[in-house]
C-alpha positions in Angstrom: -18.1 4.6 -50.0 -15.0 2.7 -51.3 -16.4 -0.3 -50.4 -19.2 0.5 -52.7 -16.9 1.2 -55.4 -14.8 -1.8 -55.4 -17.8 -4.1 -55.2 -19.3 -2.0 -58.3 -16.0 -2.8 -60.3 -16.5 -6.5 -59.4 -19.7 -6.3 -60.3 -19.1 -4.9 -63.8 -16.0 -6.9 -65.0 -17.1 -10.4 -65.1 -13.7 -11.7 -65.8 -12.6 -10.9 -61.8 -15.1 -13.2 -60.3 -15.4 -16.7 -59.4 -18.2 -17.9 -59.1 -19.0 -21.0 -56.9 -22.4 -22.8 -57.4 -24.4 -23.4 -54.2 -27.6 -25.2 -54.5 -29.8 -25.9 -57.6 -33.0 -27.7 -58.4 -35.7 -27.5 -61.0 -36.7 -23.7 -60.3 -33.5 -22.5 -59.9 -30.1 -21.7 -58.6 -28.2 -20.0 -56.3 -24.3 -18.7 -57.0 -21.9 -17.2 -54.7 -19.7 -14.7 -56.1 -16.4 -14.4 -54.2 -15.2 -11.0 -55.6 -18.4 -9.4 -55.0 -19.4 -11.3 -51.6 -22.6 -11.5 -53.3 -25.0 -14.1 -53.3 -27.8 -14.7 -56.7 -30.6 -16.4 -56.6 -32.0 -17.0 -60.4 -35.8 -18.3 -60.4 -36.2 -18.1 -64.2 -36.2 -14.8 -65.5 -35.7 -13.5 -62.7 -32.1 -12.6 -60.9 -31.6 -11.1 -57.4 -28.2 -10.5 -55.7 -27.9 -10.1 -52.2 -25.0 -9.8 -49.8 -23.7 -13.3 -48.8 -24.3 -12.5 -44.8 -28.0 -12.1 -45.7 -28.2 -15.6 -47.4 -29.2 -17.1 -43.9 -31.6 -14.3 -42.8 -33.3 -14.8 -46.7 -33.3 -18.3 -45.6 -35.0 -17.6 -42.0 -37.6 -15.3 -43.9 -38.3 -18.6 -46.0 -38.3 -20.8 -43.6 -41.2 -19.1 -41.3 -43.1 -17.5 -44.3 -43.6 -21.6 -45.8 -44.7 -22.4 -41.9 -47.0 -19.4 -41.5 -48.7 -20.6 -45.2 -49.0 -24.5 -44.3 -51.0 -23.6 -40.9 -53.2 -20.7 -42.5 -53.8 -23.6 -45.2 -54.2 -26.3 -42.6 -57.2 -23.9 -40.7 -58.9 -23.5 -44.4 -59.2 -26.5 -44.7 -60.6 -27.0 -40.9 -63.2 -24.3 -42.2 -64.6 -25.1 -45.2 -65.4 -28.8 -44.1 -69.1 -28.7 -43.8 -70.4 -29.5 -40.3 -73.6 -31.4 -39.5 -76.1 -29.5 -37.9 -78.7 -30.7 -35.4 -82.0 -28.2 -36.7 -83.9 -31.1 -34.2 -83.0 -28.7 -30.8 -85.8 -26.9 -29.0 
């Protein structure tokens, strides 16, 4: 529980982080917040903060879910080519 409430202070008084920049590109960026241990990803609007240990296991989630979309994508493709059929078999 005090762990919680030390990383809610951090959280709410700006001034007692640092804040290190990780990566960025052209949909976002992702900060590292040493006081907090916390780790936000900005896509736009948008703002999630998640503990710095999960960073790799967001990444691993990533990772297969953009492997798993390429080979569903791959077999559509495979399956909506037409296909010749022979209507000349007896």
């Amino acid at each position: 529980m005090e762990k919680n409430n030390k990383q809610e202070q951090a959280m709410n008084n700006e001034e007692s982080c640092s804040r290190v920049l990780l990566s960025k590109n052209e949909i976002g960026r992702i900060v590292f917040c040493e006081g907090c241990s916390v780790a936000e990803l900005e896509i736009g609007a948008i703002s999630l903060r998640i503990e710095g240990s999960a960073l790799n296991s967001l990444k691993m989630l990533l990772a297969d879910a953009t492997t798993r979309l390429t080979l569903y994508q791959q077999e559509q493709a495979v399956y909506s080519k037409p296909t010749a059929i022979n209507y000349n078999v007896h």
